[in-house]
Steps between C-alpha positions, in 0.01 A plus 500: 500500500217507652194222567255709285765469193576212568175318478429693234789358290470133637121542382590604168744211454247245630360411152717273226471765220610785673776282687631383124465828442718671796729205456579584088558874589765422754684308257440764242686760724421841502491491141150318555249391210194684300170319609534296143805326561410413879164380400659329190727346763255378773250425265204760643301662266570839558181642581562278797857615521417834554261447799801335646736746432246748667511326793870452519564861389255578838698284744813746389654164366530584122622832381297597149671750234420627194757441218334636150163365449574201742466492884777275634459326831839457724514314869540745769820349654525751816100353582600101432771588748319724733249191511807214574621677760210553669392137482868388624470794753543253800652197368748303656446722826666763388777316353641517132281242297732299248517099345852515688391613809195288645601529906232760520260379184428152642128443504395431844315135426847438335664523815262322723588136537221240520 
């Protein structure tokens, strides 16, 4: 990924709403959720909703599709990932980053002594 995408994506998820919002469609899977039942579930009113969604949608981090007569709004998984591994890029110097494995992951202050 790239820094343009990338700020992009972080700027769209800088806001609470559309946070909740990325945050409900990952656990919905790629099933996802009609704007209804995600602004039933955040508690947005949807004419609110759907400004967010636009602005999600535009940062290439929600994927909408029309089922019927409703549009249903899915996380786009291959972005969220696109977006961790670029911010995790150069962690750990180049090292696997992993709870187990903190020999490369140790903040520097952390390993200063006083």
């Amino acid at each position: 990924m790239d820094t343009k995408p990338a700020l992009a994506a972080l700027a769209a998820l800088a806001q609470e709403s559309r946070l909740a919002t990325f945050r409900l469609l990952v656990q919905a899977g790629p099933a996802g959720l009609s704007a209804t039942k995600i602004a039933e579930a955040i508690g947005t009113p949807p004419s609110s909703l759907s400004f967010h969604l636009k602005e999600l949608t535009y940062a290439n981090l929600v994927i909408p599709r029309q089922e019927g007569r409703f549009i249903i709004y899915a996380a786009n998984f291959d972005t969220m990932n696109q977006l961790l591994g670029f911010l995790t890029e150069n962690c750990c110097g180049g090292n696997p980053c992993s709870p187990t494995n903190s020999s490369g992951c140790e903040p520097i202050a952390s390993s200063q002594t006083s």
